[in-house]
C-alpha positions in Angstrom: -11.6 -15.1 1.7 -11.0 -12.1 3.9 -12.8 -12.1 7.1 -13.8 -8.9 8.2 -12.9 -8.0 11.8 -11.7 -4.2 13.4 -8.5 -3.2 14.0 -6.2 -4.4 17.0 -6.8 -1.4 19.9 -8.6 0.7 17.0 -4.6 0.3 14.9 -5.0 -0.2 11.7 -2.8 -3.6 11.1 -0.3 -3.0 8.3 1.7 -4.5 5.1 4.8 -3.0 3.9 5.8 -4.6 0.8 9.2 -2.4 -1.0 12.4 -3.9 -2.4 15.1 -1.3 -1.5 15.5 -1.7 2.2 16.2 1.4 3.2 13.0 3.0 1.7 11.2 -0.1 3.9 13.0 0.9 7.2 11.9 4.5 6.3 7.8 3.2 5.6 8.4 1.0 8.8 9.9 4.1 11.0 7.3 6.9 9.4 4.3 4.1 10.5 5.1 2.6 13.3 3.5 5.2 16.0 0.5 5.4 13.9 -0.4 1.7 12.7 0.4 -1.8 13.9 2.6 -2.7 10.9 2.6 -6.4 11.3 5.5 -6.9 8.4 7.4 -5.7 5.6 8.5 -8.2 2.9 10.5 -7.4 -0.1 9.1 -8.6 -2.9 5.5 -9.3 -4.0 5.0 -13.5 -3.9 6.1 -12.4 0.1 3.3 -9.9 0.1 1.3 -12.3 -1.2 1.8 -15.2 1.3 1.9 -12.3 4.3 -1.1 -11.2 3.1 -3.2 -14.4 3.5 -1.8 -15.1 6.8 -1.7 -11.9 8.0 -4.9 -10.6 7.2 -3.4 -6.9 6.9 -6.2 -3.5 6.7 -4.4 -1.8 4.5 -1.4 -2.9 2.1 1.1 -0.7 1.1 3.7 -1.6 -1.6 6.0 -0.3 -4.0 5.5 -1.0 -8.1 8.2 -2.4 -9.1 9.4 -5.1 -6.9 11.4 -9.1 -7.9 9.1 -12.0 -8.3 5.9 -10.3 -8.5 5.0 -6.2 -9.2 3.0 -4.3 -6.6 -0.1 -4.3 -9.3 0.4 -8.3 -10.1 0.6 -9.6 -6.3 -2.9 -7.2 -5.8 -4.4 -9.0 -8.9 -3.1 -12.3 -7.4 -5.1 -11.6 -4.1 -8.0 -10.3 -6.1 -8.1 -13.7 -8.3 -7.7 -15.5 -5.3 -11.1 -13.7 -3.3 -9.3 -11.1 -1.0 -9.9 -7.6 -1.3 -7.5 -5.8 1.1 -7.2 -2.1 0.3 -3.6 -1.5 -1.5 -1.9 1.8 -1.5 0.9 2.6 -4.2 3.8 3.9 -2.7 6.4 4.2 -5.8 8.3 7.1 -8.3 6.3 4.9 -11.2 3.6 6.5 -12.8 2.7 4.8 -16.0 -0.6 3.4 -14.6 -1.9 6.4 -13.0 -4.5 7.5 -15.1 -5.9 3.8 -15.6 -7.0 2.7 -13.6 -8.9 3.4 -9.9 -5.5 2.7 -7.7 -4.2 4.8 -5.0 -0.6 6.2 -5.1 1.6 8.3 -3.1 4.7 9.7 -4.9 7.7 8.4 -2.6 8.6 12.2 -3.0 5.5 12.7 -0.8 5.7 9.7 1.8 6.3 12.1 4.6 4.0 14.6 4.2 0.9 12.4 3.2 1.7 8.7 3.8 -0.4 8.2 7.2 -3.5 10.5 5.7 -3.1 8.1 2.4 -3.4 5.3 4.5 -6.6 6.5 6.2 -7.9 7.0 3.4 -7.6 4.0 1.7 -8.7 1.9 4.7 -11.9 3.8 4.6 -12.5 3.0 1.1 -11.7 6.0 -0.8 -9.1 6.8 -3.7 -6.4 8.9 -2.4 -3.8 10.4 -5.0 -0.9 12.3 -3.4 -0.5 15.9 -4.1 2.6 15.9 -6.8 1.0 13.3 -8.9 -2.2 15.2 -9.3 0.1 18.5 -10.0 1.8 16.4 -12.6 -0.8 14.7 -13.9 -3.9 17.8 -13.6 -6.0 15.1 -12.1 -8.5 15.9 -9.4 -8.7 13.4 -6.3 
């Protein structure tokens, strides 16, 4: 179960869970000066394992990744009692719209990433701005 406890020197402690290693050097890089990102793994049976041990604030992962997706490593913790806010960071859409996730288009990971993350680790919904232009959603 997830204990809750504040943020290291008010940082919000980080996951970084993306297959293609550049785009998780870019996260890592963009990150860095604004959160305590505490790993990045590249697939999602390592985000799950990182996130029990690591106890992260906010997880941020891609969709599609080997082993298990972004969405099936979240249900994974969910099943298994942790609750860790997750944000989407991927070019996948098809489950926007069904569900109550956040998302950031990786086409807007540097303009919104760190006020996504914010967001989510205060408990709200964030969508970033191209997928609500694509999709005429309102977040």
């Amino acid at each position: 179960m997830r204990v809750e406890r504040k943020a290291t020197l008010n940082k919000l402690r980080i996951i970084i869970a993306e297959d293609h290693e550049d785009m998780r050097q870019a996260l890592v890089f963009m990150l860095k000066d604004h959160f305590e990102v505490i790993c990045a793994v590249n697939d999602g049976r390592e985000l799950v394992d990182a996130a029990i041990s690591n106890q992260p604030d906010v997880i941020i992962s891609d969709i599609s990744m080997p082993r298990l997706s972004g969405p099936q490593a979240m249900r994974e913790l969910r099943t298994r009692g942790y609750s860790f806010p997750f944000l989407f960071v991927s070019s996948v859409h098809e489950f926007l719209g069904q569900c109550a996730w956040s998302f950031v288009d990786k086409m807007d990971v540097s303009s919104e990433l760190i006020q996504a993350v914010q967001s989510v680790a205060s408990g709200r919904t964030y969508i970033s701005n191209r997928l609500r232009q694509k999709n005429g959603s309102e977040a």
